[in-house]
C-alpha positions in Angstrom: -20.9 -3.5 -32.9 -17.3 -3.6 -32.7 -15.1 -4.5 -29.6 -11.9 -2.6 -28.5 -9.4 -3.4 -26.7 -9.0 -2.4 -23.2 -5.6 -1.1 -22.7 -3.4 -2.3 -20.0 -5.8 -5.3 -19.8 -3.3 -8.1 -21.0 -1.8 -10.3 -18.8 1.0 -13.3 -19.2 1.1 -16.4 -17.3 2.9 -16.8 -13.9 6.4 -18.1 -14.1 6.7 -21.8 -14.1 2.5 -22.0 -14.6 1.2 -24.6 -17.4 -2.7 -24.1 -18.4 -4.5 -27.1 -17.2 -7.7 -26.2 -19.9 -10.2 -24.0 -19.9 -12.0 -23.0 -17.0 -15.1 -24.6 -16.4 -18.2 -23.0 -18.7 -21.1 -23.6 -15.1 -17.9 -22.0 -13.1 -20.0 -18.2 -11.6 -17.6 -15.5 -10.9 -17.7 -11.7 -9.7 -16.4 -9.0 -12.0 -15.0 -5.7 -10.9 -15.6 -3.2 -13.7 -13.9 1.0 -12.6 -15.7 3.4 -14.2 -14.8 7.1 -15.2 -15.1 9.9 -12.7 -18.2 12.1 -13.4 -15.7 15.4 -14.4 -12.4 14.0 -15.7 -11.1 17.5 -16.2 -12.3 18.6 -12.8 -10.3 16.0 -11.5 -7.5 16.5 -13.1 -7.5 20.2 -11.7 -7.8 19.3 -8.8 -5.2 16.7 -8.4 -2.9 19.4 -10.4 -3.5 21.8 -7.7 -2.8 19.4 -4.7 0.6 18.3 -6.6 1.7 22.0 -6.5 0.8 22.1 -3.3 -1.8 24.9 -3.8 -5.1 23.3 -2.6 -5.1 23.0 1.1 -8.8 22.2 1.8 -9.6 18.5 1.8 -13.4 17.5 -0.2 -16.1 16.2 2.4 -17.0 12.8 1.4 -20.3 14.8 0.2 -18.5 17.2 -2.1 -16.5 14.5 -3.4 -19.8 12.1 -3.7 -21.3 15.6 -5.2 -18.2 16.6 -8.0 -16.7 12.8 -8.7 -19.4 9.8 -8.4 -19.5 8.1 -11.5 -22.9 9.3 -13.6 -26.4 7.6 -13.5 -26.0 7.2 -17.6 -22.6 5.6 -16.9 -23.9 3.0 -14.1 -27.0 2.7 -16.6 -24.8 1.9 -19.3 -23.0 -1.3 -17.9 -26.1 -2.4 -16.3 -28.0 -2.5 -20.3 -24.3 -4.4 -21.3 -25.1 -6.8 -18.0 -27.6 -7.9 -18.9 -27.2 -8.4 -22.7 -24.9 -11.4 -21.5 -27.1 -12.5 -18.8 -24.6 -11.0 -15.7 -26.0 -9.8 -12.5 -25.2 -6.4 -11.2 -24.7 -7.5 -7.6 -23.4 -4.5 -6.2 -22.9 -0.8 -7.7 -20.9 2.1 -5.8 -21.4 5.3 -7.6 -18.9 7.5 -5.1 -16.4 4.5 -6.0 -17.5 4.2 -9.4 -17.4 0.3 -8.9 -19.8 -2.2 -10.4 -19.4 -5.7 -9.5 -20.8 -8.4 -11.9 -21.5 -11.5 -11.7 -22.2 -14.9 -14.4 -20.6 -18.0 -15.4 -17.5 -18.5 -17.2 -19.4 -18.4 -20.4 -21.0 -15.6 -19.9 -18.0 -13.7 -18.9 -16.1 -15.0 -21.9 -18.7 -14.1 -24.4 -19.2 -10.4 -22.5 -15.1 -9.8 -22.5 -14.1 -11.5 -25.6 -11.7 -13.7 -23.4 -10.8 -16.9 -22.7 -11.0 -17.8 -19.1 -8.0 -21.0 -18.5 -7.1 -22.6 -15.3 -3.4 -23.0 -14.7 -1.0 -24.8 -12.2 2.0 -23.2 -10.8 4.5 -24.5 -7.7 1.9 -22.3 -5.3 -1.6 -23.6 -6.3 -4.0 -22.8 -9.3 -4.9 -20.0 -10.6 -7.7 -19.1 -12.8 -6.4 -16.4 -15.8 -7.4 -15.2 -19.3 -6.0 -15.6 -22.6 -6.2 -12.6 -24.6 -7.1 -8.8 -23.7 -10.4 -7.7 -22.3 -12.6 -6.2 -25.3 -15.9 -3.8 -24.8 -18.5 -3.1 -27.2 -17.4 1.2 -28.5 -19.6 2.8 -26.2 -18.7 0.9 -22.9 -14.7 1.2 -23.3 -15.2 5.1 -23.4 -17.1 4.5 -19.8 -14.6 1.7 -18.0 -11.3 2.3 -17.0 -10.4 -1.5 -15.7 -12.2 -4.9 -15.2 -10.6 -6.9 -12.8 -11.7 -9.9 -10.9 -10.8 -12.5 -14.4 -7.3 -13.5 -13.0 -7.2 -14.7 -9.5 -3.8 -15.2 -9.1 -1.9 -14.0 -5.7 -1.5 -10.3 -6.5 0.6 -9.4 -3.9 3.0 -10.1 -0.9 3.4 -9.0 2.8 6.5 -7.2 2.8 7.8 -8.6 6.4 11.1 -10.0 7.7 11.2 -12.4 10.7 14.1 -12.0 12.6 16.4 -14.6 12.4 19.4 -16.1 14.5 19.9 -15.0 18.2 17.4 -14.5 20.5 17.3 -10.4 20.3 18.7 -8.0 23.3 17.0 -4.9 24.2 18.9 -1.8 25.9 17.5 -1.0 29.2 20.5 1.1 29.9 21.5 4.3 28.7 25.0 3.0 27.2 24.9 -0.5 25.5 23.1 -0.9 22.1 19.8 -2.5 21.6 19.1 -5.2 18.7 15.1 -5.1 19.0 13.2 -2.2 20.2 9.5 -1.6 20.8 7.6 0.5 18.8 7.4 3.0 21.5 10.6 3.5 22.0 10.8 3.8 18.2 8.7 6.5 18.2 10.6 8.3 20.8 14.3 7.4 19.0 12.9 9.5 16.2 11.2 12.6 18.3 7.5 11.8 16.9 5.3 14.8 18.8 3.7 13.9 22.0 -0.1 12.4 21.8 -1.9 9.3 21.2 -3.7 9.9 18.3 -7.1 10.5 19.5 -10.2 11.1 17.2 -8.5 9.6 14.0 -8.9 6.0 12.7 -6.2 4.1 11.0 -7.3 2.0 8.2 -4.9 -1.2 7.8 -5.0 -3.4 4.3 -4.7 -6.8 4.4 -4.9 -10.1 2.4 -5.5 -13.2 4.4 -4.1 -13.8 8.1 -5.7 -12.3 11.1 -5.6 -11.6 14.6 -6.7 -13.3 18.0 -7.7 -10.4 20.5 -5.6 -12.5 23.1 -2.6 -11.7 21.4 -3.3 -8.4 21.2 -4.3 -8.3 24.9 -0.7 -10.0 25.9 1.0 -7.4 23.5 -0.1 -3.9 24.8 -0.5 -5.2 28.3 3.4 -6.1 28.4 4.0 -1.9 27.1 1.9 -1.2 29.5 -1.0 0.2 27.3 -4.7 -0.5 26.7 -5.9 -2.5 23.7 -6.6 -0.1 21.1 -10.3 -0.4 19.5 -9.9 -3.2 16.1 -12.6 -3.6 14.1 -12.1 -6.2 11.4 -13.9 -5.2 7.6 -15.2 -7.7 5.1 -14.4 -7.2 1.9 -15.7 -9.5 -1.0 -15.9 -12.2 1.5 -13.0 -11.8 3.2 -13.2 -12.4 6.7 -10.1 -12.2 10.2 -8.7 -15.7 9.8 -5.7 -16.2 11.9 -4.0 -18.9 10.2 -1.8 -19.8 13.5 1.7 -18.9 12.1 3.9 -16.0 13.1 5.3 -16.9 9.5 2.4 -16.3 7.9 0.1 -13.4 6.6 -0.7 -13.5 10.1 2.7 -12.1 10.8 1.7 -9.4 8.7 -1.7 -8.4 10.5 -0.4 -9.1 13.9 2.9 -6.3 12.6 0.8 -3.7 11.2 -1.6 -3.2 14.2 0.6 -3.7 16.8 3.0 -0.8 15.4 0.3 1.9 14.6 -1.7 0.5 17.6 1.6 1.2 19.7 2.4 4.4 18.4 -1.2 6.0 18.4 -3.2 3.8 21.0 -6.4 6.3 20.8 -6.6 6.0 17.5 -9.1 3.5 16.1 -8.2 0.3 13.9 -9.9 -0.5 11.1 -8.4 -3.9 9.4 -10.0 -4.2 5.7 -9.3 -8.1 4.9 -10.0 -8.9 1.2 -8.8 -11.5 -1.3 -4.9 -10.8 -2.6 -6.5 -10.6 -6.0 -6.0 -7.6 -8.4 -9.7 -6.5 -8.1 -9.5 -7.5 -4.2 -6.9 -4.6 -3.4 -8.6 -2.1 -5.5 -12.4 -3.1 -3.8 -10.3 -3.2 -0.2 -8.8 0.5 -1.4 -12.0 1.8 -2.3 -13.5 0.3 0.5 -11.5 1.9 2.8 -11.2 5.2 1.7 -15.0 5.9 1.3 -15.7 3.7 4.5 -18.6 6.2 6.0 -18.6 3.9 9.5 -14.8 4.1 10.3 -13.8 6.9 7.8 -10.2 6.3 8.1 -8.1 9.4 8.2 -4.8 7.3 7.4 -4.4 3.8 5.4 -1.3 1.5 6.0 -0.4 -0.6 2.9 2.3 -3.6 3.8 1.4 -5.5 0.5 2.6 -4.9 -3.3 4.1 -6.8 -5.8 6.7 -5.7 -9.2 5.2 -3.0 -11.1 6.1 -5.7 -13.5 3.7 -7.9 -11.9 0.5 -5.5 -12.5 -1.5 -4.6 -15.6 -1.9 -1.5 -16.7 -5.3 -0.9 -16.2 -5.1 -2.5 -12.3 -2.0 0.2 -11.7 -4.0 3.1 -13.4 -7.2 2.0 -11.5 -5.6 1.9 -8.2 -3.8 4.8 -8.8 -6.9 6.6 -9.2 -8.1 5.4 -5.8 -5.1 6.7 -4.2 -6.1 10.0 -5.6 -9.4 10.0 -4.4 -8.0 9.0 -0.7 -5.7 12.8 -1.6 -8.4 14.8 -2.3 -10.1 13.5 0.9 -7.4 14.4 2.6 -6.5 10.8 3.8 -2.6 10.0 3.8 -1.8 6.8 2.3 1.7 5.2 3.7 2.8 2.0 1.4 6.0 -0.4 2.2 8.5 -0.2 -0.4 9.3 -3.7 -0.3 12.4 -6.0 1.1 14.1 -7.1 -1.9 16.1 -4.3 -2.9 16.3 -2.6 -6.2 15.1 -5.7 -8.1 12.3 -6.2 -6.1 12.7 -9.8 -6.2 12.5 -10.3 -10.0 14.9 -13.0 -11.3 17.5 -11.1 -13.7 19.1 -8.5 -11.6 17.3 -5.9 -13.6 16.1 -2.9 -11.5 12.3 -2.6 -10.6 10.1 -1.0 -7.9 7.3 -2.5 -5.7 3.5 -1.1 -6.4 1.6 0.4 -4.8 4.3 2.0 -3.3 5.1 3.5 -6.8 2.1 5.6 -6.9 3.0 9.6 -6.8 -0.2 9.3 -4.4 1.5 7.3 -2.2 3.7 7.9 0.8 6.3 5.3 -0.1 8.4 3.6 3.4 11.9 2.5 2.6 13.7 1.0 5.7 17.0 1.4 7.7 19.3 -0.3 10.1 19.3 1.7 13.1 22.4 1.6 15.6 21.1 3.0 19.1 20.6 3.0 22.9 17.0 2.7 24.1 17.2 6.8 24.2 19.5 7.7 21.7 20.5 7.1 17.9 24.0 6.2 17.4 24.0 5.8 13.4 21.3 4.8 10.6 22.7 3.3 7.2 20.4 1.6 4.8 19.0 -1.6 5.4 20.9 -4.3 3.0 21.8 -7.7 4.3 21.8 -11.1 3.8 18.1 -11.4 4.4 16.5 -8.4 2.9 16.8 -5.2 2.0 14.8 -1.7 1.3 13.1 -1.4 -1.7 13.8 1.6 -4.2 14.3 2.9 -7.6 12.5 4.4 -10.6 9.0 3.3 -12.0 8.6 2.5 -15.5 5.2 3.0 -15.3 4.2 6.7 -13.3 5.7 9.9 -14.6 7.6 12.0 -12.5 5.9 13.8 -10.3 6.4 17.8 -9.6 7.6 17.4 -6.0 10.2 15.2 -7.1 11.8 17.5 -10.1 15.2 18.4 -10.1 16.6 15.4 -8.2 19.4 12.7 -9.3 19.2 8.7 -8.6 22.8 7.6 -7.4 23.9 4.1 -9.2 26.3 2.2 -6.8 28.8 2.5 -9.3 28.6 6.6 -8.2 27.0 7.6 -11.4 24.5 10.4 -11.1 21.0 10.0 -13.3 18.6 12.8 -13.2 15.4 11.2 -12.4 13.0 10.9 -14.9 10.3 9.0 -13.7 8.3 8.7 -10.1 11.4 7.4 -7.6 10.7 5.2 -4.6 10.4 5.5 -1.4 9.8 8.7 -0.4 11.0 8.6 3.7 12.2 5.7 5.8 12.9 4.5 9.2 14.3 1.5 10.9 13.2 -2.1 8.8 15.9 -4.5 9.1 14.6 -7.7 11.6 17.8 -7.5 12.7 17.6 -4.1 14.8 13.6 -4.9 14.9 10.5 -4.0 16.3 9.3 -6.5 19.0 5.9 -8.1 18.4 3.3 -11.2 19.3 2.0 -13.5 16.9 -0.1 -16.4 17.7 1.2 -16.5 20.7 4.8 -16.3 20.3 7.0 -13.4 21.3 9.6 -12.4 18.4 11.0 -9.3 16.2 10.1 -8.6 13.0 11.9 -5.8 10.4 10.9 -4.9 6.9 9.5 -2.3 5.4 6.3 -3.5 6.7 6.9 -1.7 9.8 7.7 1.0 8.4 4.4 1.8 6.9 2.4 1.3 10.0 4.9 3.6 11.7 4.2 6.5 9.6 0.9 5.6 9.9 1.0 6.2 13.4 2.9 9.5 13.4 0.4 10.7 10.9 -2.1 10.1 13.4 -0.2 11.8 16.4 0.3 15.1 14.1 -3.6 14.4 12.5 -4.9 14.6 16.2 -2.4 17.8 17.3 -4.0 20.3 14.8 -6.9 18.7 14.1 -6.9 18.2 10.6 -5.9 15.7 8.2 -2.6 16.2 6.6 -3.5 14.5 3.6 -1.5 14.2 0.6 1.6 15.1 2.5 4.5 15.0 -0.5 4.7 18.0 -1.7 5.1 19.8 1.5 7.5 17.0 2.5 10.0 17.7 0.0 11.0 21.1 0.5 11.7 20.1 4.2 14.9 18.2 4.2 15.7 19.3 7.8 12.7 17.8 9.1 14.6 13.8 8.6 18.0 12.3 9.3 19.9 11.6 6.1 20.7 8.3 5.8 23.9 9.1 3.3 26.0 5.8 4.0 24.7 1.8 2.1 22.8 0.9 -1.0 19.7 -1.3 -2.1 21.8 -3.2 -4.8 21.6 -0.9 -7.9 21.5 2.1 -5.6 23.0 3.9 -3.4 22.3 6.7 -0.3 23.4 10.2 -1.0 23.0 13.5 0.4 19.3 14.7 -0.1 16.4 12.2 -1.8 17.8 9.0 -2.6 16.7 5.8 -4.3 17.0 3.8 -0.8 15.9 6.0 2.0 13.7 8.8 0.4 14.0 11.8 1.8 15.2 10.1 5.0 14.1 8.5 8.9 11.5 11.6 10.3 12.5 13.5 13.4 8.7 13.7 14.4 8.7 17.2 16.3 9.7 18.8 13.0 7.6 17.4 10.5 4.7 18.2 13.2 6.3 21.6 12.5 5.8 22.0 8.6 2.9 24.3 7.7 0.3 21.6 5.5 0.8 18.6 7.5 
């Protein structure tokens, strides 16, 4: 039977990687195949209606188990092309549509039609493929991505240690403050009284991890009990603190100490999984169909170039974000700190994914000027360190919500924006005016747009817990609300630059909380 080729399933080498050979042929290694939903064109009404904002009633993870599990003949199917090549279904998620594989190198090759090759770069090895992934007719009608051949790091925590002076904080009511808690953050921007009780914030991370000690010295000093953190395994992923504020664990240690400090009754839920490209779709998936902690809102402070991704992982994790929208789970994504290349040598423009999803809420970051009570002025965050990730995707189409809007170049020309732009909202990111934190052990300030994820997060959680339902998919009722942010009209990202309305470095702008509580649908 002929193979075809799996769209978006091509991948080149890392920069500055050299293939050592091909991977060993005993080597055993897990497969993560997505499968179609059961009703493609139910789905796609449904996620038609949510973008026009017309569905207001979130699925029960029953109804969605119920309308969108992949089919018995589907998960059938790969299990008969399992084992024709001697793999091992070792687990199989129908609400996910996830089946995870596993066999030797061989096997895998002879399954895929690839080549599986090991490669050196200046960070480690890797293990990649040469050549697309190919299915057998009937199978590539079923699978929308394997992932899991390439193990290269798929991502980066998008956080910003603060660097030069040791920071001051404003205790008056006059002088400027260069570091803030997140508490007083919150309050700077007017987010609605409460503490997020009854809702559960779902945190994504890729190695790192936290010491409850930390934690302890952390809310104890704002005067606040530790929040309840409960660390998920996912494909053997485990919390392991590596002992560096400059490492991933600076990113764990950020992300739960901002929501944790913003929404202290909320829950935690920390999914750890390998930075993989089938890792952050399992750790995704994982989180959004979690029937223990059922997480109301995931925080995403990792993502790489668009340019970075396949197709297929984009369109598969895309898909998942949907899902989490139709659950009615609000999905807040950093937009990264490199500006508006994103980090890719060049000085071409390009945007950071996941953040690029229309299903995503995507967090651009500021430089806030103010008191410990009062805002003074809020520019976009651009320095010699960092600074806020936006721009257009060349990968998602434009969606509804965002119709009729203009991306500002720097050199003040005005193009009508085509595509899916980035970010969606901001608030303050740059280390400089940053949010104060502990990390194995030592007390410092962090920025990036890593903060401002987990901030949203926590908002989310405040207004989640005020009405009592889950706001969701929360762009297109965000859009038509300009007057619920502050406009951040005055810097640029490096291609682009702020302008009144939406704009290609601050979104829509930094929330004033009590009005975004306000807006009907959230």
């Amino acid at each position: 039977m002929a193979n075809i080729t799996l769209e978006g399933s091509e991948r080149d080498a890392l920069p500055h990687a050299r293939p050592l050979g091909p991977a060993a042929a005993d080597e055993r290694l897990e497969v993560t195949l997505i499968l179609r939903p059961g009703s493609p064109e139910l789905w796609r009404e449904r996620m038609a209606r949510l973008s026009r904002a017309q569905e207001t009633a979130h699925l029960t993870a029953e109804q969605f188990a119920r309308l969108h599990s992949a089919t018995d003949a589907d998960l059938r199917a790969v299990a008969d092309f399992a084992a024709t090549y001697g793999l091992v279904v070792v687990q199989r998620y129908a609400v996910r549509r996830t089946v995870v594989l596993s066999g030797t190198v061989a096997q895998v090759n002879a399954a895929f039609n690839v080549e599986l090759l090991r490669h050196e770069y200046p960070g480690g090895t890797y293990r990649g493929l040469l050549g697309p992934v190919q299915l057998p007719q009937p199978l590539h009608a079923i699978v929308v991505a394997v992932l899991g051949l390439d193990t290269r790091p798929q991502a980066r925590p998008h956080f910003r240690r603060r660097v030069g002076p040791k920071p001051r904080r404003s205790r008056a009511a006059t002088p400027t403050a260069s570091s803030f808690t997140a508490v007083q953050i919150a309050s700077l921007y007017q987010f609605p009284a409460g503490l997020g009780a009854g809702e559960c914030v779902g945190l994504i991370e890729f190695g790192g991890g936290y010491r409850p000690q930390d934690l302890k010295a952390y809310f104890g000093a704002l005067g606040l009990a530790v929040p309840s953190v409960t660390a998920v395994s996912v494909d053997h992923a485990v919390n392991a603190p590596i002992g560096d504020p400059n490492s991933a664990d600076g990113e764990v240690m950020l992300d739960i100490e901002v929501a944790g400090a913003v929404a202290p009754a909320a829950r935690i839920a920390v999914y750890f999984a390998p930075n993989t490209d089938a890792g952050f779709l399992n750790t995704i998936t994982t989180a959004v169909h979690d029937p223990v902690n059922q997480p109301s809102i995931i925080s995403i402070s990792w993502g790489g170039p668009e340019s970075s991704w396949t197709g297929q992982a984009m369109s598969a994790l895309d898909q998942a974000l949907q899902a989490a929208a139709m659950l009615g789970i609000t999905v807040c994504v950093a937009s990264g700190d490199s500006g508006s290349s994103d980090g890719v040598p060049g000085g071409a423009v390009h945007v950071d994914f996941p953040a690029s999803s229309p299903y995503a809420l995507a967090c651009g970051g500021t430089r806030l000027k103010a008191t410990a009570t009062t805002i003074l002025g809020e520019v976009v965050w651009h320095d010699a360190f960092g600074a806020t990730g936006g721009g257009v995707s060349a990968f998602f189409a434009l969606p509804v919500w965002q119709q009729g809007r203009d991306a500002t170049t720097v050199q003040g020309a005005v193009q009508p924006l085509t595509a899916r732009g980035v970010p969606d909202v901001a608030a303050d990111a740059d280390p400089q005016t940053g949010y104060e934190v502990v990390v194995d052990g030592v007390q410092t300030v962090f920025g990036g747009t890593s903060a401002v994820a987990p901030l949203w997060a926590g908002l989310i959680a405040r207004i989640n817990a005020l009405t009592g339902r889950r706001a969701g998919y929360v762009q297109p009722v965000l859009y038509p609300r300009e007057s619920a942010f502050r406009d951040i009209t005055r810097g640029n990202n490096g291609a682009y630059r702020a302008s009144a309305g939406w704009d290609a470095c601050t979104g829509l702008g930094s929330p004033v909380g009590a009005r975004i509580a306000a807006i009907p649908g959230v």
